[in-house]
C-alpha positions as CSV (number, residue, x, y, z in Angstrom):
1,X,45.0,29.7,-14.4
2,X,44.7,29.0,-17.9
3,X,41.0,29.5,-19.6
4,X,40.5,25.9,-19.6
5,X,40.1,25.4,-16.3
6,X,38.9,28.5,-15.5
7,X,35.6,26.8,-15.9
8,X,35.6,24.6,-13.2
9,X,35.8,27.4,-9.9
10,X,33.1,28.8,-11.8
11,X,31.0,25.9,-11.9
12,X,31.4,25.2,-8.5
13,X,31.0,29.0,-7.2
14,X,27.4,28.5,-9.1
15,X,26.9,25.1,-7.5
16,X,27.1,26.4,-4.0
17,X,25.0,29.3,-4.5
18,X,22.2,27.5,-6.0
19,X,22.2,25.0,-3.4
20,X,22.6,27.9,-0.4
21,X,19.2,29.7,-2.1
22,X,17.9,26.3,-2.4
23,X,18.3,25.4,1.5
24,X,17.4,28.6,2.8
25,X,13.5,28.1,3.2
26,X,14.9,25.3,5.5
27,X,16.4,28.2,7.5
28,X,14.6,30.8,8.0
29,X,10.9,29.4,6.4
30,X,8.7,30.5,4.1
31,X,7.4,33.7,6.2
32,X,11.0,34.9,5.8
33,X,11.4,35.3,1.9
34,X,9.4,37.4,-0.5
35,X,7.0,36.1,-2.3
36,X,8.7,36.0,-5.5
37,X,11.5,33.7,-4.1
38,X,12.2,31.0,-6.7
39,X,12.1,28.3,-4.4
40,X,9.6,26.8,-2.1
41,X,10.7,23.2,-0.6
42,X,12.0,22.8,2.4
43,X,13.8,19.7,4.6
44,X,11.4,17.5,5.5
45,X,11.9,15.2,8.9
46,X,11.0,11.2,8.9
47,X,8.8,9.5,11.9
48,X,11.5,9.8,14.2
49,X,12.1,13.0,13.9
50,X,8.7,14.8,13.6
51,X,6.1,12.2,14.6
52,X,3.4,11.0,12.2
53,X,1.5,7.1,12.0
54,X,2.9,3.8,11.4
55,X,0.8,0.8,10.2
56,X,1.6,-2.4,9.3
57,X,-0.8,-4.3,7.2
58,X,-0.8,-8.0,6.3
59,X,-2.7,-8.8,2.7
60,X,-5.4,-11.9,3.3
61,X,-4.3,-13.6,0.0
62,X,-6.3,-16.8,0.7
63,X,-9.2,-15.3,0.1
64,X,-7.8,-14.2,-2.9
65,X,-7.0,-17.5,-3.7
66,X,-9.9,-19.1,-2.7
67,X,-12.3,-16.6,-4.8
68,X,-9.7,-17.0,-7.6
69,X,-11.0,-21.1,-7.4
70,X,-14.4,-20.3,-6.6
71,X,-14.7,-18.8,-10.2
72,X,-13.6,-22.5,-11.3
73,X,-16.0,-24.3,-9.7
74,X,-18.4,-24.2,-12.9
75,X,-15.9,-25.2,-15.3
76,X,-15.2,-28.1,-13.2
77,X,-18.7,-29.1,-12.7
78,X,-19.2,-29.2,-16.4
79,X,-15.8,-31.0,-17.6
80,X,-17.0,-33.4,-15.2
81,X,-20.9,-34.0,-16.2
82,X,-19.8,-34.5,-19.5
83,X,-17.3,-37.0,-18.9
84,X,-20.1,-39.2,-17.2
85,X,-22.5,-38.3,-20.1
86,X,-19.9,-39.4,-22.4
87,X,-19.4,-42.5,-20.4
88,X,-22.7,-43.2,-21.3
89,X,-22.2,-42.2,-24.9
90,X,-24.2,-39.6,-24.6
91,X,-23.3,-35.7,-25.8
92,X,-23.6,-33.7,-23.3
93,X,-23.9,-30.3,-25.0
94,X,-26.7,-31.8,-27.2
95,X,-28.8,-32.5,-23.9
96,X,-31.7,-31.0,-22.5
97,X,-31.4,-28.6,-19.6
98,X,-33.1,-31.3,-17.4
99,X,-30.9,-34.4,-18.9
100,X,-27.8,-32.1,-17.8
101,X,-29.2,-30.9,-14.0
102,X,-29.1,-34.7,-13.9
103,X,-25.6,-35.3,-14.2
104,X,-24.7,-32.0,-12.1
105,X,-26.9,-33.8,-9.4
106,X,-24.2,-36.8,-9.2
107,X,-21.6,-35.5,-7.5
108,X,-21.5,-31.9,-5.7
109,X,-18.4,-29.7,-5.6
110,X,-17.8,-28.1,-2.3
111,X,-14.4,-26.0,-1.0
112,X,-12.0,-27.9,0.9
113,X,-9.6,-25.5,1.9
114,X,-8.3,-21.8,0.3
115,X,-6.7,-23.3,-2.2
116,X,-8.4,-27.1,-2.9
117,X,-12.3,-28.3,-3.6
118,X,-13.3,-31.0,-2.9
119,X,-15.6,-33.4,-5.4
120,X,-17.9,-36.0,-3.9
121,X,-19.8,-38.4,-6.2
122,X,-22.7,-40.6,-5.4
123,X,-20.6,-43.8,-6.9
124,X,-17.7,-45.0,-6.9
125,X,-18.4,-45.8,-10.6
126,X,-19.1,-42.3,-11.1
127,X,-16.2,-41.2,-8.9
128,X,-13.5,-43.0,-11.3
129,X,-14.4,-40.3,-14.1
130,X,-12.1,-38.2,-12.7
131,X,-8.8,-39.1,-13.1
132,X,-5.6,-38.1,-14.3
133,X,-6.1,-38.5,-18.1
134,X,-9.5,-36.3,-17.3
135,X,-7.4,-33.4,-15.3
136,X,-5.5,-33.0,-18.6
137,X,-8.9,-31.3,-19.9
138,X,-9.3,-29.3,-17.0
139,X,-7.1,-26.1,-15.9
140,X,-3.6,-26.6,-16.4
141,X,-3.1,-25.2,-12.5
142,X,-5.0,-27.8,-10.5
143,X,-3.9,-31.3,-10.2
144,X,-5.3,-34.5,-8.1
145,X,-4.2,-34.2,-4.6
146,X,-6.1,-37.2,-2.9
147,X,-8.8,-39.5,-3.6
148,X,-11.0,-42.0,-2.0
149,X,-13.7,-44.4,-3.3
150,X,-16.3,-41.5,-3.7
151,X,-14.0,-38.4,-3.2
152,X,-11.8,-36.9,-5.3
153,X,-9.7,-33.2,-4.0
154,X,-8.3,-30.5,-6.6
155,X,-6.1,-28.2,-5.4
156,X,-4.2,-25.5,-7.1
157,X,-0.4,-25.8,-8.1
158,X,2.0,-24.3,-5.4
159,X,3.4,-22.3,-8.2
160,X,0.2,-20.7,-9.2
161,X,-0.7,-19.9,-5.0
162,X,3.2,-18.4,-5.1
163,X,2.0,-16.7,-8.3
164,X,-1.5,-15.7,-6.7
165,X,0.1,-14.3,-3.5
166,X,2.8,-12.4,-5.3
167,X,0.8,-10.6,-7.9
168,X,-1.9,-10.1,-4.9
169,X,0.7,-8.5,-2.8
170,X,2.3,-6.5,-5.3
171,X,-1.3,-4.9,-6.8
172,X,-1.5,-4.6,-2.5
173,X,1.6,-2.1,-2.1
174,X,0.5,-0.3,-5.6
175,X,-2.7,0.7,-4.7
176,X,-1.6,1.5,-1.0
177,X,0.8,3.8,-2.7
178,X,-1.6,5.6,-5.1
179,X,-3.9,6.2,-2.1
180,X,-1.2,7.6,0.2
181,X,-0.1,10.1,-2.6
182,X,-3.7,11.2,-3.4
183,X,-2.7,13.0,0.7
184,X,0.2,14.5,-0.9
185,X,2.1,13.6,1.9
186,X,5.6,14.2,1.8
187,X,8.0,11.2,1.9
188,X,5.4,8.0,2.9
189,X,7.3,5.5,3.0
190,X,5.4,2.7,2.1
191,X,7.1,-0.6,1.2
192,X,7.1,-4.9,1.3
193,X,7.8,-6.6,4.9
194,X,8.4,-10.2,4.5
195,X,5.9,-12.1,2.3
196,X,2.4,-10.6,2.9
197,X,2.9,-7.7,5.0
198,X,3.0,-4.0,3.7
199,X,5.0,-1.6,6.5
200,X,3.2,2.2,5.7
201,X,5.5,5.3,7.4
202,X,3.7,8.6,7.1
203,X,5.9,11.1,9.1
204,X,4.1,14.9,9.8
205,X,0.2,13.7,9.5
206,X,-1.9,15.0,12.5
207,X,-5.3,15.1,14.2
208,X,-8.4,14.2,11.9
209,X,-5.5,13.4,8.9
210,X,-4.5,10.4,10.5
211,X,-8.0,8.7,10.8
212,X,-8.9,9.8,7.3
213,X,-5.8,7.9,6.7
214,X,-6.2,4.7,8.3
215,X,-10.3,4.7,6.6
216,X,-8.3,5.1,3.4
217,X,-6.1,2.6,3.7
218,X,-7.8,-0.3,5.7
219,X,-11.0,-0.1,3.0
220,X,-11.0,-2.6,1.0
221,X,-12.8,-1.2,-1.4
222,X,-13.9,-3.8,-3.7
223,X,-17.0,-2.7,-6.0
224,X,-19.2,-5.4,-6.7
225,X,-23.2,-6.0,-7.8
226,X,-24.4,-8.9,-6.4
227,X,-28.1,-10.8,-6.9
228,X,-29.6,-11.2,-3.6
229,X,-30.7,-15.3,-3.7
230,X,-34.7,-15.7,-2.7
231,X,-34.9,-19.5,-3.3
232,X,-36.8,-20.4,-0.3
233,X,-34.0,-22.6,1.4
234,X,-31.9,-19.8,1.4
235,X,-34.3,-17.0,2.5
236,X,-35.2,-19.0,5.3
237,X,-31.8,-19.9,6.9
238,X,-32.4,-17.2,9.2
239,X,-35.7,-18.4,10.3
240,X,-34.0,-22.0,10.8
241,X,-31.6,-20.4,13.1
242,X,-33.4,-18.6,15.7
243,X,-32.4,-20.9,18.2
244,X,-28.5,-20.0,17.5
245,X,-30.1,-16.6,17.7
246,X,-31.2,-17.1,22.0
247,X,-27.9,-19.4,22.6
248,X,-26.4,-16.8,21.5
249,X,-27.6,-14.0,23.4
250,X,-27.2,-16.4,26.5
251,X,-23.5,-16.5,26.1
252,X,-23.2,-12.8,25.4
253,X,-26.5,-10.9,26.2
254,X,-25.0,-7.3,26.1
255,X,-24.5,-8.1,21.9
256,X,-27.5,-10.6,21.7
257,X,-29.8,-7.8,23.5
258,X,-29.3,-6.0,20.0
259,X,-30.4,-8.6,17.8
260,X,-33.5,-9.7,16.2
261,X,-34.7,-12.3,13.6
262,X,-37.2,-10.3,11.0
263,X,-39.1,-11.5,7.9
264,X,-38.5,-8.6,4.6
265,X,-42.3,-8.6,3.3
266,X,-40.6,-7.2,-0.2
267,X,-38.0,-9.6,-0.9
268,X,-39.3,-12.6,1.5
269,X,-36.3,-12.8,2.8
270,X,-35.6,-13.6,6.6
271,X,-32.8,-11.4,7.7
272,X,-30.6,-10.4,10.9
273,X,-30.8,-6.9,12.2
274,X,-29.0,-5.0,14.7
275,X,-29.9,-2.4,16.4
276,X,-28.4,1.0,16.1
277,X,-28.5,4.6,18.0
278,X,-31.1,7.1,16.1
279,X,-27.8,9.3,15.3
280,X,-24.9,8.3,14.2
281,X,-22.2,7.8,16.6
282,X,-20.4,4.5,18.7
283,X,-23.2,2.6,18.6
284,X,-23.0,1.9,14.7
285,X,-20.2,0.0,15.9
286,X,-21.6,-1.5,18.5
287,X,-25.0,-3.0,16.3
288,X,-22.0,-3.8,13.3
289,X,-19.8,-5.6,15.9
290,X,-22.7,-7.9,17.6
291,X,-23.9,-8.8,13.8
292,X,-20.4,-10.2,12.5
293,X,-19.8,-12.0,15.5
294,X,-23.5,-13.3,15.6
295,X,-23.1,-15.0,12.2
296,X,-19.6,-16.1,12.7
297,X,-21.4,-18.9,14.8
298,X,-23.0,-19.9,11.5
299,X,-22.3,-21.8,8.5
300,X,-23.6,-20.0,5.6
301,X,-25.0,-21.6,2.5
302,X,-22.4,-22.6,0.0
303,X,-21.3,-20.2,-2.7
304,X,-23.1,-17.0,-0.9
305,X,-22.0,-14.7,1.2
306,X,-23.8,-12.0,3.5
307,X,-23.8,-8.5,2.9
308,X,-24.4,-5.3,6.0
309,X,-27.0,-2.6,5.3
310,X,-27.6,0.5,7.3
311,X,-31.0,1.0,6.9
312,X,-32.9,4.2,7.9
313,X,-36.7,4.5,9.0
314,X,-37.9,8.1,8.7
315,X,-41.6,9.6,9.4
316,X,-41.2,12.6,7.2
317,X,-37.7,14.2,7.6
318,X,-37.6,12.5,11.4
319,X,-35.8,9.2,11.9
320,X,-37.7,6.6,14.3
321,X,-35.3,4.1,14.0
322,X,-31.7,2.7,12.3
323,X,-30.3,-0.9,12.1
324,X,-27.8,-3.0,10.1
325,X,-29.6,-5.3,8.6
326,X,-28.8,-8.9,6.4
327,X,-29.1,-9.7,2.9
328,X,-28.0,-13.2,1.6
329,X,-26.1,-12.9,-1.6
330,X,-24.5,-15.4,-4.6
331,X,-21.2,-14.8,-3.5
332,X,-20.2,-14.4,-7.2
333,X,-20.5,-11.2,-8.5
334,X,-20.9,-11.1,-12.1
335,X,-19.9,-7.3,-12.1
336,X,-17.3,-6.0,-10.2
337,X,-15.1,-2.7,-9.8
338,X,-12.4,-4.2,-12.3
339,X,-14.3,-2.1,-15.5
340,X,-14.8,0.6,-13.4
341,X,-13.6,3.9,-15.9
342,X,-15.2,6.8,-13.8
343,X,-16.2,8.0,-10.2
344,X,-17.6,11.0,-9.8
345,X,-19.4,12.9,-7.4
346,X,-22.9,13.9,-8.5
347,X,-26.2,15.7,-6.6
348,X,-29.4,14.4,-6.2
349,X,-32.3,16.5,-6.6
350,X,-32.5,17.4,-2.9
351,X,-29.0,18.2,-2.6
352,X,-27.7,15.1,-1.6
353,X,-24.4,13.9,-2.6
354,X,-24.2,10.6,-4.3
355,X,-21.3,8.6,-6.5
356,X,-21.9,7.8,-9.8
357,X,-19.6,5.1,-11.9
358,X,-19.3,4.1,-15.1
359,X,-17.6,1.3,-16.5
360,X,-15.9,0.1,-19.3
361,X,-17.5,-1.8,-22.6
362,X,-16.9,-5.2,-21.4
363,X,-18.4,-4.0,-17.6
364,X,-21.1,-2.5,-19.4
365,X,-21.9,-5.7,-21.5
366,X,-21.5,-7.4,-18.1
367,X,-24.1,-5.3,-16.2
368,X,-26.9,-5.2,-19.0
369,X,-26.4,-9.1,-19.4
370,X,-26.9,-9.5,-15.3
371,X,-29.9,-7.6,-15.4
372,X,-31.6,-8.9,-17.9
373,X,-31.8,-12.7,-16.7
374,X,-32.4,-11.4,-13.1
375,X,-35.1,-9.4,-14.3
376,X,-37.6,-8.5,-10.7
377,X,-34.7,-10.0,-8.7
378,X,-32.7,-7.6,-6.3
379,X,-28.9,-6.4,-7.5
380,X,-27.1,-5.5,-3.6
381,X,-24.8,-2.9,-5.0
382,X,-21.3,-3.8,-2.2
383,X,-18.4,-2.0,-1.6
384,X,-16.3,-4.7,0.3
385,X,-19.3,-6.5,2.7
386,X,-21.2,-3.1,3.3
387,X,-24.2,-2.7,0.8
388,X,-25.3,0.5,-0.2
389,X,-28.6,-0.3,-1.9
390,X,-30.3,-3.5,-3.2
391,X,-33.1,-1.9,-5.6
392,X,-35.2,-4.3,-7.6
393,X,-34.4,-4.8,-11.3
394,X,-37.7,-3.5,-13.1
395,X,-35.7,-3.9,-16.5
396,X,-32.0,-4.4,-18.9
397,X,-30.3,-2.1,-17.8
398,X,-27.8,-0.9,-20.7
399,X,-25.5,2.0,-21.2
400,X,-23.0,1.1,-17.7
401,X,-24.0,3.6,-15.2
402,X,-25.3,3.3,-11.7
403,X,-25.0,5.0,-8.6
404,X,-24.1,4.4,-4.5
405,X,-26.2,6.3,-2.4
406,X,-24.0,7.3,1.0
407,X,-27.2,8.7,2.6
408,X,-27.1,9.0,6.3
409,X,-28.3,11.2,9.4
410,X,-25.4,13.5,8.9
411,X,-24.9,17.6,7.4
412,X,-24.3,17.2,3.9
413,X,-20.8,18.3,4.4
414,X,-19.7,14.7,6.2
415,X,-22.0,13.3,3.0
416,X,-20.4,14.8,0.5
417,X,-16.9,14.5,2.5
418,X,-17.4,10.5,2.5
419,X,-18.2,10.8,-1.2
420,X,-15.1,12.1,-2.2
421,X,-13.2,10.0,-0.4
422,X,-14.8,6.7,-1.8
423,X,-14.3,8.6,-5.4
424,X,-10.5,8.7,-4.6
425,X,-10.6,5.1,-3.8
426,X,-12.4,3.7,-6.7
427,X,-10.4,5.9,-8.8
428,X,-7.1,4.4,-7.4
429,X,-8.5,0.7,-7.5
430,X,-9.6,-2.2,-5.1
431,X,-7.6,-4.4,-3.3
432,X,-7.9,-7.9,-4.7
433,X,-7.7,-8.9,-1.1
434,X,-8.7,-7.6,1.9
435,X,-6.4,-6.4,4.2
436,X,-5.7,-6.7,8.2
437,X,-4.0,-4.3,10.7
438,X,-1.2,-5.7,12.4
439,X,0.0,-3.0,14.0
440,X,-0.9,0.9,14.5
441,X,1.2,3.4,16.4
442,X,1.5,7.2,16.7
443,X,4.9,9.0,17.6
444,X,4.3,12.2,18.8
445,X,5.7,15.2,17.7
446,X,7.1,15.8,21.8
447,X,9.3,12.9,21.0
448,X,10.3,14.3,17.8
449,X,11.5,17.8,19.0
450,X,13.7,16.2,21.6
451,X,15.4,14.1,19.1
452,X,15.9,16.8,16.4
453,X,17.7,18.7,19.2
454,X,19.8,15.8,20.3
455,X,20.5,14.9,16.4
456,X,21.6,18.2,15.2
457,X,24.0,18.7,18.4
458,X,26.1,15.6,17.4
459,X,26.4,16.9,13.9
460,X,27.5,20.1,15.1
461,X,29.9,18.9,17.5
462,X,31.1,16.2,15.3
463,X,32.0,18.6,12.3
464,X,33.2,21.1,14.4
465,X,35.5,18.3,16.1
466,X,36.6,17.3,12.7
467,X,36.9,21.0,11.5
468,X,39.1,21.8,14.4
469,X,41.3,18.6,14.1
470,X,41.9,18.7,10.9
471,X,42.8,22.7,10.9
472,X,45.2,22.1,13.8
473,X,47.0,19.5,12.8
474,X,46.8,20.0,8.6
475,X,47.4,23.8,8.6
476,X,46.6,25.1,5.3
477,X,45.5,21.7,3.7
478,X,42.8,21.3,6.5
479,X,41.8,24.5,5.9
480,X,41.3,23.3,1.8
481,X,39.4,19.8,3.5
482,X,37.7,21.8,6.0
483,X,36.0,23.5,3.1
484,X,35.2,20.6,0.8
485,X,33.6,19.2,4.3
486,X,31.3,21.9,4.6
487,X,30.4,21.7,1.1
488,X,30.0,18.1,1.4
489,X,27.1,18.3,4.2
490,X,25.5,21.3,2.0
491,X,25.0,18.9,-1.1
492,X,23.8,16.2,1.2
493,X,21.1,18.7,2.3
494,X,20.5,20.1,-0.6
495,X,20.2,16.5,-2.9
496,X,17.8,15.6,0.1
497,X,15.5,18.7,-0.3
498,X,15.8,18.2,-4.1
499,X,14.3,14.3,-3.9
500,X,12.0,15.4,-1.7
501,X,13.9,12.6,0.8
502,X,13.1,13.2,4.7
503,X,15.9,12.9,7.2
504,X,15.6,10.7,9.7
505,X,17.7,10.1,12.9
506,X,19.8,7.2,11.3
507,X,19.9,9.7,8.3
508,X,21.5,12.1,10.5
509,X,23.9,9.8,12.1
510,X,24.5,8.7,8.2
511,X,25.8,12.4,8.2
512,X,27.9,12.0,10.6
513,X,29.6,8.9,9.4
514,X,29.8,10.4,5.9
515,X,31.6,13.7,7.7
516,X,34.2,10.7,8.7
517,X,34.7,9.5,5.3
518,X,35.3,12.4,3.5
519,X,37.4,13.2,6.4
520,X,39.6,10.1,6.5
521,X,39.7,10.4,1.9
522,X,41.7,14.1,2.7
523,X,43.6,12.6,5.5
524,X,45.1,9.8,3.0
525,X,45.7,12.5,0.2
526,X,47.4,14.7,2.6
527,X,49.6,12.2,4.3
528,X,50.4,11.2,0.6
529,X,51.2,14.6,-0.3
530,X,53.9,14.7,3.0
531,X,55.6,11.9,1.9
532,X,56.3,13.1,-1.5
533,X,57.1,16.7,0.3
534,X,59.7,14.5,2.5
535,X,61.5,13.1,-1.1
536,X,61.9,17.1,-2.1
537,X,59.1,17.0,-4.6
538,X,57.4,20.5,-5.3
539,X,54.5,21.9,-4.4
540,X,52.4,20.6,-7.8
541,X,54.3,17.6,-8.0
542,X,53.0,16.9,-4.4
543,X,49.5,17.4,-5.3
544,X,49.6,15.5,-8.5
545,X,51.2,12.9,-6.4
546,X,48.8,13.0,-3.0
547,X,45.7,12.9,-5.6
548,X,46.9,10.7,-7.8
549,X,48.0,8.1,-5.5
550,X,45.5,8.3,-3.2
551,X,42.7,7.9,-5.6
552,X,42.5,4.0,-5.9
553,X,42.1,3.4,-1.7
554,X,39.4,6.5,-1.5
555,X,37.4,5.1,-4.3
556,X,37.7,1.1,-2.8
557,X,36.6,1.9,0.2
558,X,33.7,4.2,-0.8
559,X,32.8,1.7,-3.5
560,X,32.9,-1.2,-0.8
561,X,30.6,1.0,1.9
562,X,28.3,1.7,-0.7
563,X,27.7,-1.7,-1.6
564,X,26.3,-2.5,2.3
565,X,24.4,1.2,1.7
566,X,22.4,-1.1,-1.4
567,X,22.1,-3.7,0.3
568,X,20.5,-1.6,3.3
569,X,18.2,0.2,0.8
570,X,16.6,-2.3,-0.8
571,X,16.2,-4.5,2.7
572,X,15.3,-2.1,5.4
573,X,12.4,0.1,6.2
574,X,11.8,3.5,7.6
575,X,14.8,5.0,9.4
576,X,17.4,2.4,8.6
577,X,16.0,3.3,5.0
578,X,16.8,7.0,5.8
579,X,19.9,5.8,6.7
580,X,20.9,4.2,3.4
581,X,19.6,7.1,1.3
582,X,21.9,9.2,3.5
583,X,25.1,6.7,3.3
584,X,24.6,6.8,-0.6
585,X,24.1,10.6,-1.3
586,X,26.8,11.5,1.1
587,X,29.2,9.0,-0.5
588,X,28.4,10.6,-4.3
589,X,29.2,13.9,-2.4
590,X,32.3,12.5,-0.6
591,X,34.0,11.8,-4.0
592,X,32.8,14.9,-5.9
593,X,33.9,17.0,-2.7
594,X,36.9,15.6,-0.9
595,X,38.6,14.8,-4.2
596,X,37.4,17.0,-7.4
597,X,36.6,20.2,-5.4
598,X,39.7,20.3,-2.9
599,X,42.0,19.6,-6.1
600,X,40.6,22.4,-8.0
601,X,41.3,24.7,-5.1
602,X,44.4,23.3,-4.8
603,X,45.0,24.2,-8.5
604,X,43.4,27.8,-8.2
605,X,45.6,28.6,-5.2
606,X,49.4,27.0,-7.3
607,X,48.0,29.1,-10.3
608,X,47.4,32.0,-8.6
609,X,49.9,32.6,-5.4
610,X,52.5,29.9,-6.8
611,X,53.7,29.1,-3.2
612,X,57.7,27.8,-3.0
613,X,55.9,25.0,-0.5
614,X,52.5,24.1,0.8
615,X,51.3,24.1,4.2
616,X,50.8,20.4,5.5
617,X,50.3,21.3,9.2
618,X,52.7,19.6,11.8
């Protein structure tokens, strides 16, 4: 063999080594090799194979899109007032605060649906204001969608909900990602399931992993500091409601039996509490649970929403007592977790843990300018509807920082545990909209074992079969295809280690079918190579001819399989995916196997033994 080519059994002599030292681990596992061994990773197994948890969440975009046109319903208040004060030839920037709560006080904007407000004017004088030529002034993405005499309805452009949703969805499925990886789980597969639904595979997590999971992923997590409202019709509507209160624990005494109506004597508020167990445990639940579904019999003041407080009474270091209790917020929130820069875990001077944030210069702007018009008013520090603290604002406060206090009847471990975890999350971002389970399920690892078993028997049977066959019938030349198999399922293997891929049962059955292929691409260059044996041709001659000839249908119908292995990739999930990933690597391998390795054999073994005529079986 001249030098030339000399370089390409050495290449592949190297290629199979490396990839037998990297797929040992695999074998005989970590306990097995020294300690210096170069290589660590080893062949992980999908869902199907080795158990794990698989979710399926669905992303509540209308709320998205209805807090998206809540934040509009100033500006449209205001475009509106003036246009009646310049009715009246009047500017309505140049007006007195009281001239201007006059024409607010003319019409009153209230939400129609997720995506639509709806505008009702005293007049229908007043009401003709708002037209078309008026909506030109407005946002470019709302537009008239009905009107009566008095009424007139905005709602948003379908192409800005589509845009909404999408961009929703797709900050959704980032964030869900970021949060998985923080596990360093191997292979989540985590990925888009029709419009709004987000399909999350995590094969291999276990025990206390897979709740930590499922707190990590189904929080929200949505930072905000809101000012609890103590105008008096607001801080009342509790008070006003203690009859829904008793027709409600009529209907469903064992959650009513948990409720009371209470008075704050610090912020005057009337709120909702429910109680809890003295420890923590179920019953936190339970006091949550009968809260929610108390006020979902109410309709809560416009623009506010409520927000859940575990609240603690101790006598010394002892706790008498622990309820959730109600605060009624703005439902704006003037800061939010979008300038967060840093989360950290700090200590208090007792020891306890606590997270401390920091945002950026325009959430730091934001946060002194809150504080100082709400001066004496109380800031409900959220994360999603559960408040950590709603301290009174004795001053501005400048510089960005604050804190959420987890506190709690717990060791300081499950503190500081909780802390970490909400660190991770802020770190890696809020949803913009909440999200819902769909569906939860855990595949047991029993399951798993059983199909591994079954899984690895076919592929042993089926490339012996084909080893066998092909020996038999081919002679010598399914000896050279029987090799280039073998190395064909070792690249698969190893690429799959390499990419950190894991192998799922479809995945194996795409090993299978790719043992098939590269079988059927020597079977075409060997019956080509007969044929030209038949005309008298030599032994070079009938490997120039087989390869040569044979080329243009191996590489058709690989190309054409791996087409419908695309289109599977980028519209399946979990082990179909597997499947594809499988289909695709072994086809790469197929073609760099079947037809560049066997050929250089076939040139080594001319160059060297020079045969008068080559073995082509039967």
């Amino acid at each position: 063999m001249g030098k030339r080519r000399l370089w390409r059994p050495i290449l592949i002599f190297l290629a199979v080594l490396y990839c037998i030292l990297y797929i040992l681990p695999t074998i005989v596992g970590e306990s097995g090799l020294p300690s210096w061994y170069p290589f660590k990773k080893r062949l992980s197994f999908g869902l199907d194979l080795q158990g794990g948890l698989e979710l399926r969440y669905t992303v509540d975009y209308k709320r998205a899109i209805a807090e998206n046109l809540l934040k509009t319903k100033d500006e449209v208040a205001r475009t509106i007032a003036k246009a009646l004060a310049q009715r009246d030839g009047k500017d309505f920037d140049g007006l007195s605060n009281e001239e201007k709560d006059a024409y607010l006080k003319r019409f009153t904007i209230e939400r129609a649906d997720f995506d639509s407000l709806r505008v009702v004017f005293q007049t229908p004088q007043d009401a003709e204001v708002l037209n078309s030529d008026l909506m030109s002034e407005m946002r470019s993405d709302l537009v008239l969608s009905s009107s009566t005499d008095t009424e007139r309805v905005l709602r948003l452009a379908e192409t800005r909900v589509a845009s909404i949703k999408d961009e929703v969805v797709a900050q959704t499925l980032e964030v869900i990602r970021k949060r998985i990886e923080a596990f360093g789980l191997v292979e989540p597969d985590v990925r888009k399931h029709g419009d709004t639904d987000i399909d999350i595979q995590l094969p291999g997590v276990r025990g206390a992993q897979i709740e930590e999971v499922r707190k990590r992923i189904g929080q929200t997590a949505r930072l905000a500091f809101r000012i609890v409202d103590r105008n008096p019709e607001i801080a009342n509507f509790f008070e006003r409601n203690k009859g829904a209160l008793e027709e409600f624990k009529s209907k469903f005494p064992e959650k009513g039996r948990l409720l009371k109506i209470q008075k704050d004597p610090v912020t005057t508020q009337w709120f909702v509490r429910a109680d809890a167990g003295v420890r923590p445990g179920p019953s936190d639940a339970l006091a949550k649970n009968a809260l929610i579904s108390f006020l979902k019999t109410l309709k809560l003041p416009e623009d506010h929403m409520v927000g859940y407080e575990l609240v603690e009474e101790k006598d010394g270091n002892v706790i008498k007592e622990r309820y959730y209790r109600t605060y009624i917020v703005f439902a704006d929130a003037p800061v939010s977790g979008d300038h967060l820069t840093r989360a950290m875990v700090l200590y208090e001077t007792n020891g306890e843990p606590y997270v401390s944030i920091e945002f950026d210069p325009t959430g730091a702007k934001a946060f002194e300018k809150v504080t100082t018009e709400n001066v004496n008013e109380y800031m409900a520090i959220m994360l999603d509807e559960d408040i950590s603290s709603a301290p009174r604002i004795r001053e501005p406060i400048a510089g960005g920082r604050a804190k959420i206090t987890l506190g709690g009847a717990r060791h300081p471990r499950e503190i500081l545990k909780e802390a970490q975890s909400l660190v991770t999350v802020l770190t890696h971002g809020a949803y913009k909209a909440p999200v819902h389970k769909v569906h939860d399920f855990e595949v047991g690892p029993s399951l798993g074992r059983d199909t591994i078993r079954s899984g690895v028997i076919a592929l042993v049977v089926a490339v012996v079969a084909v080893f066998l066959f092909m020996l038999i019938y081919y002679g010598g030349a399914g000896l050279i295809a029987d090799i280039g198999l073998v190395l064909n399922v070792l690249f698969i293997i190893a690429v799959l280690i390499g990419f950190n891929a894991a192998l799922t049962m479809p995945g194996l059955a795409g090993i299978v079918l790719t043992v098939g292929m590269a079988v059927d691409a020597n079977v075409l260059i060997i019956e080509r190579m007969r044929e030209e044996f038949r005309l008298g041709k030599g032994p070079r001659a009938c490997v120039e001819a087989g390869y040569g000839k044979a080329w243009s249908a191996i590489l058709d119908s690989n190309v054409t399989t791996a087409i419908a292995g695309v289109v599977l990739l980028n519209y399946s999930s979990g082990p179909v995916y597997g499947f594809a990933v499988t289909l695709l690597i072994g086809i790469v391998a197929t073609l760099i196997t079947q037809v560049w390795v066997t050929r250089v054999i076939y040139d080594y073994y001319l160059d060297r033994a020079r045969p008068e005529k080559l073995s082509l079986g039967i």
